[in-house]
C-alpha positions as CSV (number, residue, x, y, z in Angstrom):
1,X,24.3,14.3,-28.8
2,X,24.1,17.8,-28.8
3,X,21.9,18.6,-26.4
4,X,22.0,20.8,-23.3
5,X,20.1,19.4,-20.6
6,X,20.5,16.0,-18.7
7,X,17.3,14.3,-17.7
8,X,18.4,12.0,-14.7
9,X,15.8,9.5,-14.6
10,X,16.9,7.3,-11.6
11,X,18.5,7.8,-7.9
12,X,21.7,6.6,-9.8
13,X,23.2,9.2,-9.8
14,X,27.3,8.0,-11.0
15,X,25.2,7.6,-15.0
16,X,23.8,11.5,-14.1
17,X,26.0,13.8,-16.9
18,X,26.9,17.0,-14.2
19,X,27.8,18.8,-17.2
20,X,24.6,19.4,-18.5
21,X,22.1,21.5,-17.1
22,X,20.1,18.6,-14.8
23,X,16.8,17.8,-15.4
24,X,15.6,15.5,-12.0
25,X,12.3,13.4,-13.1
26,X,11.5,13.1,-9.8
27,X,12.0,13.9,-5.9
28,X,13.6,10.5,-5.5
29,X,16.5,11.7,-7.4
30,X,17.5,13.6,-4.6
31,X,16.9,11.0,-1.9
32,X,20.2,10.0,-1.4
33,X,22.9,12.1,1.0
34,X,25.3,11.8,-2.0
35,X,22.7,13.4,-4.6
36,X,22.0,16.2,-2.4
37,X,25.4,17.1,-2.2
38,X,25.8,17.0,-6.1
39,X,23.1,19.4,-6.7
40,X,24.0,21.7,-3.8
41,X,25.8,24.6,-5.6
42,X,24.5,23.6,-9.1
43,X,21.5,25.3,-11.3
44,X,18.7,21.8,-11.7
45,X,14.9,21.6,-12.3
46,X,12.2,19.1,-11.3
47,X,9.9,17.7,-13.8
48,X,6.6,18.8,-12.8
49,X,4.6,15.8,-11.3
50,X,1.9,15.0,-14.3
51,X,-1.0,14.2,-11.1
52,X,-1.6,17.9,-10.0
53,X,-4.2,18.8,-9.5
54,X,-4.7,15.2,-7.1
55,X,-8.1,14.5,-9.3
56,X,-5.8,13.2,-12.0
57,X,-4.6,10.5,-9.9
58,X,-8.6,9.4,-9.7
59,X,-8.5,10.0,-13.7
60,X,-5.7,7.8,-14.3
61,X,-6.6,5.1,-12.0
62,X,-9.8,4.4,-13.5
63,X,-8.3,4.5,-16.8
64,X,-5.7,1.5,-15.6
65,X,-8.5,-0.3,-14.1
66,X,-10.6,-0.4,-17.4
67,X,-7.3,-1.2,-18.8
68,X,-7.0,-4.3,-16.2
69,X,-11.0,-5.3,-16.8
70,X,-9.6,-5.8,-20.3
71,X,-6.4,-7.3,-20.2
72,X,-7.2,-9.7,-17.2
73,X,-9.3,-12.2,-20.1
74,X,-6.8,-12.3,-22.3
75,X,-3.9,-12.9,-20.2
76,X,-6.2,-15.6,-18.6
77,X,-6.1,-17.5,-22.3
78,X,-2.4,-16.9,-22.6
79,X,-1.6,-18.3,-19.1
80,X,-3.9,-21.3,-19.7
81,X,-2.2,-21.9,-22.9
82,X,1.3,-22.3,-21.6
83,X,0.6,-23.8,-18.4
84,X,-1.7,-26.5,-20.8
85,X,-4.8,-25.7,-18.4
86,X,-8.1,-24.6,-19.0
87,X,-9.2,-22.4,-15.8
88,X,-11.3,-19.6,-16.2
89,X,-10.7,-15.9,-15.7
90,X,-11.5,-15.5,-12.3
91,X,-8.9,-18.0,-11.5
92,X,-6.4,-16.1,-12.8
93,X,-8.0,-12.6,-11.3
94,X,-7.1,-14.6,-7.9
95,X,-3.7,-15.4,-8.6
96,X,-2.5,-12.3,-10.9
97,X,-5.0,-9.5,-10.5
98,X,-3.1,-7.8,-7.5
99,X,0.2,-7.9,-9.1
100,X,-1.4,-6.7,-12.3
101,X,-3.2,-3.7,-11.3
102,X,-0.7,-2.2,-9.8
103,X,1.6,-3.0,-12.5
104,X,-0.4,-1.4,-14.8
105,X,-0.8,1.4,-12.9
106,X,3.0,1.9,-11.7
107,X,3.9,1.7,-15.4
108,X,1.5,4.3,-16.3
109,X,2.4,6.3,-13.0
110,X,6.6,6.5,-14.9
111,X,5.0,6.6,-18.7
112,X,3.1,9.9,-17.8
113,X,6.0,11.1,-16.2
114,X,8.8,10.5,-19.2
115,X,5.7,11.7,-21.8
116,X,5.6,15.2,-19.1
117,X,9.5,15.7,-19.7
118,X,9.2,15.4,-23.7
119,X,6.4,17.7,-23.6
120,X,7.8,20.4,-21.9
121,X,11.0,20.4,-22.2
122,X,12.4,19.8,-25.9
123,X,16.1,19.8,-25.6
124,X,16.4,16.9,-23.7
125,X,18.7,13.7,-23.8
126,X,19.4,10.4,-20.9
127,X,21.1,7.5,-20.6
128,X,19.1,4.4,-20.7
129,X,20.6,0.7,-20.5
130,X,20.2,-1.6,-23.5
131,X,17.0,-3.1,-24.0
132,X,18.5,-6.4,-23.6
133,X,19.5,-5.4,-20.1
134,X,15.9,-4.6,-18.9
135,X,15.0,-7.3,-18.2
136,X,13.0,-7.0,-14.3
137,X,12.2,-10.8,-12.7
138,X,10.6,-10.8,-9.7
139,X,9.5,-14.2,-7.7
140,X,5.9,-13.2,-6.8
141,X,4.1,-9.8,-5.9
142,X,5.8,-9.0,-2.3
143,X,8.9,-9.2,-4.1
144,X,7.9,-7.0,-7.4
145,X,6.2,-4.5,-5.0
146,X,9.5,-4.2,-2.7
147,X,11.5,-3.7,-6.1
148,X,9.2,-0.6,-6.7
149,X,11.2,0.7,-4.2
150,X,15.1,0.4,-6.3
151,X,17.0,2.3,-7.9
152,X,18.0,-0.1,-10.6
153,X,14.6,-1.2,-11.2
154,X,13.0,2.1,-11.4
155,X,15.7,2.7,-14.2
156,X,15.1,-0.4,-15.7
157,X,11.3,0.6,-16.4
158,X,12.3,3.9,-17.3
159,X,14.8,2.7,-19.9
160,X,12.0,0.8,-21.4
161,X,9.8,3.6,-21.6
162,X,12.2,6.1,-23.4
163,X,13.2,3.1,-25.6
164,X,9.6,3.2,-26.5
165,X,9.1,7.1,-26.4
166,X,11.9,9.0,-27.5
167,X,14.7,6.8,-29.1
168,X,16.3,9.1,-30.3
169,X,17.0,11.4,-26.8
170,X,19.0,8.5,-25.2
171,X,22.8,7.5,-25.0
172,X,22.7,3.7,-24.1
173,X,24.8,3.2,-20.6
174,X,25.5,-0.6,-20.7
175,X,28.2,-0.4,-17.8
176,X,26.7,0.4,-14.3
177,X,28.6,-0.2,-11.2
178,X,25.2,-1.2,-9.2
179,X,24.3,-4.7,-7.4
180,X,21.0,-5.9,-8.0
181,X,19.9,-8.5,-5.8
182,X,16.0,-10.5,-5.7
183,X,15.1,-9.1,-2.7
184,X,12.2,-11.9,-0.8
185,X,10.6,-10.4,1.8
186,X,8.8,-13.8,3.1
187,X,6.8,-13.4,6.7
188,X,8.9,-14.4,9.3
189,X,7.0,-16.7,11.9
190,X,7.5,-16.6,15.4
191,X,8.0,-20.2,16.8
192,X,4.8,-19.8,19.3
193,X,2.9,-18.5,16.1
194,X,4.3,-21.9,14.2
195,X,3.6,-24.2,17.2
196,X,0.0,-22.6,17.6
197,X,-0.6,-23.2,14.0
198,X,0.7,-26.5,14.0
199,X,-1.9,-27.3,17.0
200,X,-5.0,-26.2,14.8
201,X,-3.6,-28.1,11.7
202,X,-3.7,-31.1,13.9
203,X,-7.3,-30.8,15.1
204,X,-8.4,-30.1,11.6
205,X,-7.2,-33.9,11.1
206,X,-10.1,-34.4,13.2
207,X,-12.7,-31.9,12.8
208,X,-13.0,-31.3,9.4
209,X,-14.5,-27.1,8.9
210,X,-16.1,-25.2,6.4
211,X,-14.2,-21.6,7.2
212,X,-10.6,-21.3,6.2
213,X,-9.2,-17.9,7.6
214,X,-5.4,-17.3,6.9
215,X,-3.4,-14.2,7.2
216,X,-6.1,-12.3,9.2
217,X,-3.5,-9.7,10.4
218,X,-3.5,-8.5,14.1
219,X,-5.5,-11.0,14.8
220,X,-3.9,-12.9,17.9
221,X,-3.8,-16.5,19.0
222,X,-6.1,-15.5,22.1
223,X,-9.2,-14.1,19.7
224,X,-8.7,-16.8,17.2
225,X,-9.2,-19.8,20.1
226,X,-12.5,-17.3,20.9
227,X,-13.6,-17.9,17.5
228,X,-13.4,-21.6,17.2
229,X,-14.9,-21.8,21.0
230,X,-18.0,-19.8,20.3
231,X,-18.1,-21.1,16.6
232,X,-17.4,-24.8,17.3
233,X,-14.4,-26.9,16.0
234,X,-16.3,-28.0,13.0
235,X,-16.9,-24.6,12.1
236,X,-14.2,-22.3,11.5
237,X,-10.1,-23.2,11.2
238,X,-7.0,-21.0,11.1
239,X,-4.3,-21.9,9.3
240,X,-1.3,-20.6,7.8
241,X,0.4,-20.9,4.2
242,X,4.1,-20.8,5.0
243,X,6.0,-19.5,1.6
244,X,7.7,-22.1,-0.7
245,X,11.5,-22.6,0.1
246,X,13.6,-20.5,-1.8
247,X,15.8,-23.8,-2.2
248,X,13.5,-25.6,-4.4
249,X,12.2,-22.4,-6.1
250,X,13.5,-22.3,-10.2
251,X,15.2,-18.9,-10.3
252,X,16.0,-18.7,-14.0
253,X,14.4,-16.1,-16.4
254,X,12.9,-18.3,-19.5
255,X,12.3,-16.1,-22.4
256,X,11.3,-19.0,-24.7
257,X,8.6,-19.7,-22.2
258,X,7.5,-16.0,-21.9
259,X,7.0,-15.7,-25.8
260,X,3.9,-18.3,-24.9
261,X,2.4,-15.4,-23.0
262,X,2.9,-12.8,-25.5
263,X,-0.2,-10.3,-25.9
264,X,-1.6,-9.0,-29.6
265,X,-3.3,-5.1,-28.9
266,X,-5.8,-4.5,-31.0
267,X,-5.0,-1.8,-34.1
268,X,-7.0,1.1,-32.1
269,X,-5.3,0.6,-29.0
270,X,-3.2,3.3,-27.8
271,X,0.2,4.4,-27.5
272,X,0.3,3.2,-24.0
273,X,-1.4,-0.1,-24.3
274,X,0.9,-0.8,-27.0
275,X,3.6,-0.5,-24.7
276,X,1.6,-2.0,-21.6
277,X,1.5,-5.0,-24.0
278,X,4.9,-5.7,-24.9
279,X,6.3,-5.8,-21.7
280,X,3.5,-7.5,-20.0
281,X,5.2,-11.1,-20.8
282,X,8.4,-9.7,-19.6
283,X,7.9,-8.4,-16.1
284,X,5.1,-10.7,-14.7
285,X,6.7,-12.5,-11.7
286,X,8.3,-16.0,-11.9
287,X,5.3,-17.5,-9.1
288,X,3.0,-17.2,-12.1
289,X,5.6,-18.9,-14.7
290,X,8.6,-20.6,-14.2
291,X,7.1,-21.6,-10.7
292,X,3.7,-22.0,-11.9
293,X,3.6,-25.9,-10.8
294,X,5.4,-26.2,-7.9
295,X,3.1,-23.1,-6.5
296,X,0.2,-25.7,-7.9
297,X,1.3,-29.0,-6.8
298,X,2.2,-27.5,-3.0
299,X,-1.6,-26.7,-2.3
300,X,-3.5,-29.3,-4.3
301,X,-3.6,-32.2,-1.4
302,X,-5.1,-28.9,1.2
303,X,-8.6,-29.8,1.8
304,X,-11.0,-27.1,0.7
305,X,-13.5,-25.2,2.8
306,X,-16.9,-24.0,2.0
307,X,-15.6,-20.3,2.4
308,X,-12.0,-19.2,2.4
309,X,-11.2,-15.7,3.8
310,X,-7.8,-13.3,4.5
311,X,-7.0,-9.8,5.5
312,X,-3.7,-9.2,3.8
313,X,-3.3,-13.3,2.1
314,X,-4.8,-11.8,-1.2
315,X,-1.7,-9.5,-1.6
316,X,1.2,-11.0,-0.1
317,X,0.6,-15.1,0.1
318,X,1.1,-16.9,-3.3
319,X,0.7,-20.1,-1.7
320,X,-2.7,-19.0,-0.7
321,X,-3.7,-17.0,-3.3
322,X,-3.3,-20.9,-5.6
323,X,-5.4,-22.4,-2.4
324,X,-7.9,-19.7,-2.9
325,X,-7.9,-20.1,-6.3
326,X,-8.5,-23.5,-7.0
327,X,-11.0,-23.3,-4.3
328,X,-13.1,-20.6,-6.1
329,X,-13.6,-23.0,-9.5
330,X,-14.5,-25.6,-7.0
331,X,-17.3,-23.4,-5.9
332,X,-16.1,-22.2,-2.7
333,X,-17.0,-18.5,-1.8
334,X,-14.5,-15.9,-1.4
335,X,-14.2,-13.5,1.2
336,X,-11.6,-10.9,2.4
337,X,-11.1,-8.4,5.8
338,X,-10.2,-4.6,5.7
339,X,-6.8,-4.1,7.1
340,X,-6.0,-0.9,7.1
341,X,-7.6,2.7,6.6
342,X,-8.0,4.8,3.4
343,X,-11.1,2.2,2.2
344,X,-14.1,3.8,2.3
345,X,-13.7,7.3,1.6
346,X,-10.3,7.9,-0.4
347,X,-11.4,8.6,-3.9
348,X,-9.1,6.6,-5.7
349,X,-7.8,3.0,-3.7
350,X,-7.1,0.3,-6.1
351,X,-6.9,-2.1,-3.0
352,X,-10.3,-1.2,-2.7
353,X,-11.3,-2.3,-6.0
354,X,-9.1,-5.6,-5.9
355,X,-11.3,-6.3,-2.5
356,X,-14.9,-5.6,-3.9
357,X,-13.7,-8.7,-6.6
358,X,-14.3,-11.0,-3.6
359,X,-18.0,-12.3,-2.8
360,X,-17.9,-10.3,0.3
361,X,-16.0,-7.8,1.6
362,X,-16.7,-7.0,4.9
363,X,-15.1,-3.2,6.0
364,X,-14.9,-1.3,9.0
365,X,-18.2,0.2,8.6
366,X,-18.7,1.1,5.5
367,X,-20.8,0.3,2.3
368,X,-22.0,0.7,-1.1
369,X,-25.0,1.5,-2.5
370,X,-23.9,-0.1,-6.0
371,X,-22.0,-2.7,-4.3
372,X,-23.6,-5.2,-2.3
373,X,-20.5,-7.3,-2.0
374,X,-19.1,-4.5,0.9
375,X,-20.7,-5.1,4.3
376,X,-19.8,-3.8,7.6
377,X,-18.4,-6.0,10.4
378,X,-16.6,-4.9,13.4
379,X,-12.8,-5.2,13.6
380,X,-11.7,-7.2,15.9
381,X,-8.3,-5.3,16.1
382,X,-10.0,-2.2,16.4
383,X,-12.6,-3.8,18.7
384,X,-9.7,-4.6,21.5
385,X,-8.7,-1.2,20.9
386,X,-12.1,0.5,21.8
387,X,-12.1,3.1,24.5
388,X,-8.5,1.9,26.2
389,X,-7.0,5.1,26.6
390,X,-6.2,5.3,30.0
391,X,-3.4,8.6,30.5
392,X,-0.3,7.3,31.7
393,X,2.3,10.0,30.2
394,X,1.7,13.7,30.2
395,X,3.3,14.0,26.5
396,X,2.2,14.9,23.2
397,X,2.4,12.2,20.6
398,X,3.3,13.3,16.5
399,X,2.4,10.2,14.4
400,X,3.7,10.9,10.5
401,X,3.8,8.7,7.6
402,X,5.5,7.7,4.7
403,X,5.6,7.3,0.9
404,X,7.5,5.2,-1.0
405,X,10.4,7.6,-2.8
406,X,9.0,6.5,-6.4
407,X,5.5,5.7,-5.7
408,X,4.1,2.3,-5.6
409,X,0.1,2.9,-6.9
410,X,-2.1,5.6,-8.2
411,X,-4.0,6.7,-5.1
412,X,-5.3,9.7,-3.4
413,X,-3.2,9.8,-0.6
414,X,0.2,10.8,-0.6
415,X,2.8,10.7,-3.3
416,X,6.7,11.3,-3.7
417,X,5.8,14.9,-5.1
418,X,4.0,15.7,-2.1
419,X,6.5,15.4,0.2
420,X,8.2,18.7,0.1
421,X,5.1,19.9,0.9
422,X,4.5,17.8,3.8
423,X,7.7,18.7,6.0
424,X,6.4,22.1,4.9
425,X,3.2,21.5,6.4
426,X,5.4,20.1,10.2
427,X,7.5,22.8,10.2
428,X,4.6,25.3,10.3
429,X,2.8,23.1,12.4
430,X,6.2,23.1,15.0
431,X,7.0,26.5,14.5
432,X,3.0,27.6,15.7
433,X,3.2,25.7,18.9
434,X,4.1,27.4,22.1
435,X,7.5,27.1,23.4
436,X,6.6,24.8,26.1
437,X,3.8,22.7,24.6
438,X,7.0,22.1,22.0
439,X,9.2,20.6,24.3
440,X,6.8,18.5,25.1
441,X,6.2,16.4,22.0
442,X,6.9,12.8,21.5
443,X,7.6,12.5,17.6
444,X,7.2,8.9,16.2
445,X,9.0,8.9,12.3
446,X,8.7,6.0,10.6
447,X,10.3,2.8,10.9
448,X,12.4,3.7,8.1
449,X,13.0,7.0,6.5
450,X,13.0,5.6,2.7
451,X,15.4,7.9,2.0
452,X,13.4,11.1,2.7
453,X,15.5,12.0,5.9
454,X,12.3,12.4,8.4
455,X,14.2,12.4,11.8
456,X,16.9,14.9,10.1
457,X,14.2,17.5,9.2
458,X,12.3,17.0,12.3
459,X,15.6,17.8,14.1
460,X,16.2,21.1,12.8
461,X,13.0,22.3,13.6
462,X,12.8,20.7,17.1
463,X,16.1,20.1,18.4
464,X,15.7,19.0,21.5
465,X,12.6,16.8,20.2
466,X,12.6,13.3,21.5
467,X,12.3,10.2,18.7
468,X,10.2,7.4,19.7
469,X,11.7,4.8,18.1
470,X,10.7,1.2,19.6
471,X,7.3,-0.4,20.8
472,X,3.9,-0.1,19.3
473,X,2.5,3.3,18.1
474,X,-0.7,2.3,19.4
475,X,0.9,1.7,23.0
476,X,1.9,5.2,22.9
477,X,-1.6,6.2,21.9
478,X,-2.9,4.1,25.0
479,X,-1.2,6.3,27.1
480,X,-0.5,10.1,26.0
481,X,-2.6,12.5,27.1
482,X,-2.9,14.0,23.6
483,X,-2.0,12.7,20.1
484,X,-1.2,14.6,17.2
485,X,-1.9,12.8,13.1
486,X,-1.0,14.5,10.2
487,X,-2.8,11.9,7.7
488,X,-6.2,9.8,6.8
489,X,-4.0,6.6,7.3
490,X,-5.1,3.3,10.0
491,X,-3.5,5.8,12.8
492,X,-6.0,8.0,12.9
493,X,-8.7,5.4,12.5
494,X,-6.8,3.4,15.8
495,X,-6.5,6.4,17.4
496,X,-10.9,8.0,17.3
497,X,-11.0,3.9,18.2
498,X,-9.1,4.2,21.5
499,X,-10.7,7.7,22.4
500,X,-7.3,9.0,23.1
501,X,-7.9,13.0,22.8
502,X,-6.5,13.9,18.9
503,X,-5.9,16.8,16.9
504,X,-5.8,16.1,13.2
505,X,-4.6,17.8,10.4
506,X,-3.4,17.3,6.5
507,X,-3.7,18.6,3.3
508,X,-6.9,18.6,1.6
509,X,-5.9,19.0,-1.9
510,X,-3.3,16.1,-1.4
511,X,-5.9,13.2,0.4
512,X,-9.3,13.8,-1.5
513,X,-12.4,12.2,-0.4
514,X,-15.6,10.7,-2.3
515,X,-18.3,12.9,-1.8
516,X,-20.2,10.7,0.5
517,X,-17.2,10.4,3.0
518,X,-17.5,14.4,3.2
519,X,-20.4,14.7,5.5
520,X,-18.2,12.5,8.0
521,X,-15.3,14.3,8.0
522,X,-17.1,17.2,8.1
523,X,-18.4,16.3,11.4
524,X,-14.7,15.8,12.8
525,X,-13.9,19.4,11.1
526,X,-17.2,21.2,12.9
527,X,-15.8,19.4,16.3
528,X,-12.6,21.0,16.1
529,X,-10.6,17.8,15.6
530,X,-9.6,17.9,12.0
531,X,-8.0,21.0,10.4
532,X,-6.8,22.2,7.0
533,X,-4.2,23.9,7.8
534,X,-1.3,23.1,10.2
535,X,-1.8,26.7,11.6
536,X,-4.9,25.6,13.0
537,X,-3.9,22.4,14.6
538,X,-1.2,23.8,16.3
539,X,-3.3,26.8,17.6
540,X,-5.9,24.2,19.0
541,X,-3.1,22.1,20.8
542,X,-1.8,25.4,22.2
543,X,-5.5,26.3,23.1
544,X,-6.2,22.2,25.0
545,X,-2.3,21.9,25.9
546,X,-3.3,22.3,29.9
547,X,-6.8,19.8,30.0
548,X,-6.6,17.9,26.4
549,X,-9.2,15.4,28.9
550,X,-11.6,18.3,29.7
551,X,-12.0,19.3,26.1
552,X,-12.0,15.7,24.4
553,X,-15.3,14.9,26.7
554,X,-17.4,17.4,25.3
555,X,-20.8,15.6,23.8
556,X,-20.4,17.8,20.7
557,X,-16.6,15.9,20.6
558,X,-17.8,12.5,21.3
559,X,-20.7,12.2,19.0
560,X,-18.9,13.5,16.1
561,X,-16.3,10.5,16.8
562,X,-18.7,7.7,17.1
563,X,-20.5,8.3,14.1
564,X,-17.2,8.9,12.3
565,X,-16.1,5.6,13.8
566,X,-19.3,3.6,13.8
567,X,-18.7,4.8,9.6
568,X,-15.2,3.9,9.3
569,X,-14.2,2.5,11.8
570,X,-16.8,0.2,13.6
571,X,-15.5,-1.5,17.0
572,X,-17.7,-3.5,19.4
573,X,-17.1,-5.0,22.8
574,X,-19.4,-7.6,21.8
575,X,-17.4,-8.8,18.2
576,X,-17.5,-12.2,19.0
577,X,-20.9,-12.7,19.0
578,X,-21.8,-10.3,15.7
579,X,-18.9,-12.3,14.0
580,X,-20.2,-15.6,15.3
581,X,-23.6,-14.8,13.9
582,X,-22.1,-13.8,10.6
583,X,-20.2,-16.9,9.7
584,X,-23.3,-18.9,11.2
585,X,-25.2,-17.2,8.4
586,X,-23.1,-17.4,6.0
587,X,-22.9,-21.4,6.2
């Protein structure tokens, strides 16, 4: 091939041709210490990200989602007709429709990219493995979401998609030096947690209830006995859905099997469905397959509640998800928790959308007016969180965040192109604050850097910064007499809950709100809590450094936060009682 310019596609950088002018697809190309080092004294470009300005991501997500309203029927049929069942679509949404969203969307997410390269830049070729070799099994959706995260498997999907795209730009690699490896990431379960469980399993013997909660997420032992106190043992039950044992788990890829599930697009289907199509059969995870009846047969003698409700279960739990299922032909009703922030008011979460499929969704505050299936309830994490600030360390506290190096769903928040632009934004931030309000900053990086080199960066700007790299965040927040949050994520939603005095700042062209959420944050932005600009923030924390305490107290201050929280997120010393009263009426 006589082209001039490389386009590396993956983090793999031994297939990368150093001759060529580099093209990188992405910023995760350069995640790796080794990467870096190639490119150091060499001429490369980044491929523009195909999602600026952000309202493309709201764009493309609602085009995957009327993509996965269509596909979910017929995938239902296909599924039913290997598996020799009959079960109707919303089974299936149950089982497949987390998985399948993002799926779609992640595909689309790396088609849009490779379909960016050919269109501005002509001369162009890659290496992509054989077709044969693409094959991507995954056990069940934790494990396809943590493979989102790999080298290998990001160049897997890529390979497909310039198979599919541009034939004719690729030199087929079939030799790659690069373990690949199914990577489970089942809950571990402490052995309190176990024996706890194991307690409430055995009352259920006895009192049979109408509730099943599972996988409620921060929920602890202590508010859970509250629960069944207040509620009565016939009422409500806790249990857990401990994952299949990998030992008795089939492992093995059946492509005769998968040619059951193959999908027909219709003629005036587009380029993308086509593809979507092909590779549907292909990549969907063995829990829904090969392990289709041992997932089955490990619920089916699990008596079935009236209602059936999780926080995080409907993601995560494929044991539960098959519970849930069968439960919902049976006629029971389906309800999930919010978890987390970013519901509410980002304008594009497909979580969000995945939740509203339940009968109710009950949020942190928040509802719809076209959507009677959201209702607020009052979190009970966030309700043992309310107003516990209580000043213990005279520090600053930086929470950050994190984003996946290649992206893991089409959503208004923060993605791998964004990043540069993010340690752009700290090291303004840093670099505005006074000398000695600087040296007193507590930065908490996340758990693990994903490649992006957080604590790195943060040292160069800061070197005599301190790391907190053990306990709780929210501890921390308990205690410091000011925190600092540089993103709409659950920290700042803990952190307006525990009233600890907070300066907030991001970009507003990166995290983009519906218009309804505006007049909210508006309110935190007229208070002098939320900025635009890290300039800003930093010049307020200069300005409060001395009395955070004296200026956090202001009425102006504190109305703003509880109607910003009783929006998004609603806590309540009396929980129990509210959430007694709702399952009460709900039976």
């Amino acid at each position: 091939m006589v082209s001039k310019t490389y386009l590396a596609t993956s983090g793999i950088s031994e297939i990368w041709d150093l001759d060529k002018k580099l093209l990188l697809l992405g910023p995760w190309c350069l995640t790796e210490q080794k990467n870096r080092a190639l490119v150091k004294n060499r001429e490369y470009l980044l491929v523009p990200s195909p999602w600026k300005p952000a309202y493309k991501i709201k764009e493309g997500a609602d085009y995957c989602y009327s993509i996965y309203e269509k596909l979910l029927p017929e995938l239902s049929e296909r599924l039913n007709l290997a598996h020799q069942v009959s079960y109707p679509a919303e089974y299936w949404r149950v089982l497949v429709g987390d998985w399948l969203l993002h799926f779609i969307g992640i595909l689309y997410d790396r088609y849009k990219r490779i379909e960016n390269s050919i269109e501005m830049f002509s001369d162009f070729y890659t290496h992509a493995l054989p077709e044969e070799q693409c094959e991507i099994p995954s056990f069940d959706t934790r494990d396809s979401h943590n493979k989102l995260k790999e080298d290998y498997y990001n160049l897997k999907l890529f390979s497909l998609i310039v198979h599919y795209l541009c034939p004719q730009r690729i030199i087929i690699k079939d030799r790659i030096n690069f373990e690949y490896k199914i990577c489970t990431d089942n809950v571990k379960y402490d052995w309190k947690v176990k024996s706890f469980y194991n307690l409430i399993k055995i009352l259920d013997l006895f009192f049979k209830s109408d509730i099943f909660l599972t996988d409620m997420y921060h929920l602890k032992c202590m508010h859970i006995l509250l629960l069944k106190w207040e509620l009565g043992l016939k009422v409500v039950s806790f249990r857990n859905f401990y994952p299949l044992k990998m030992t008795i788990l089939n492992k093995n890829y059946s492509s005769a099997f998968r040619e059951k599930l193959k999908l027909e697009p219709s003629n005036n289907s587009d380029k993308f469905l086509f593809l979507l199509y092909k590779l549907i059969p292909r990549v969907i995870p063995l829990s829904y397959v090969e392990n289709y009846n041992l997932y089955r047969d490990s619920v089916k003698n699990i008596g079935i509640g009236k209602i059936i409700g999780s926080a995080v279960g409907w993601y995560f739990n494929e044991r539960f998800k098959f519970y849930a299922a069968e439960a919902a032909i049976k006629g029971s009703r389906l309800i999930e928790f919010q978890h987390g922030g970013g519901y509410g008011f980002s304008l594009s979460e497909p979580n969000e959308q995945l939740a509203l499929d339940k009968n109710i969704f009950y949020t942190w505050g928040w509802s719809l007016k076209e959507d009677n299936n959201a209702k607020p309830l009052p979190s009970i994490y966030l309700s043992n969180l309310k107003d516990t600030h209580s000043f213990k360390i005279n520090k600053i506290l930086f929470a950050g965040t994190f984003v996946s190096p290649y992206g893991y769903r089409l959503n208004t928040s923060l993605q791998p192109d964004d990043m540069q632009n993010y340690f752009e934004y700290k090291k303004i931030f840093f670099r505005t604050l006074r000398k000695e309000v600087k040296q007193n900053v507590l930065y908490r990086p996340y758990i693990s850097s994903l490649g992006w080199n957080e604590k790195e960066y943060i040292k160069e700007i800061c070197p005599n910064i301190k790391f907190l790299l053990k306990g709780k965040l929210i501890d921390y927040m308990q205690k410091v007499n000011l925190v600092v949050i540089d993103n709409p994520q659950t920290s700042f939603l803990e952190a307006l809950a525990i009233n600890v005095p907070c300066v907030l700042y991001w970009d507003h062209e990166t995290y983009l709100m519906r218009r309804e959420a505006e007049e909210y944050f508006e309110l935190l932005r007229k208070a002098h809590m939320l900025y635009r600009s890290p300039e800003d923030a930093a010049r307020k924390v200069n300005e409060i450094y001395d009395n955070p305490m004296k200026w956090w107290l202001n009425s102006d201050i504190q109305n703003a936060r509880n109607n910003f929280c009783e929006r998004y997120a609603f806590a309540s010393k009396d929980w129990l009682n509210i959430w007694a009263k709702e399952f009460r009426q709900l039976l």
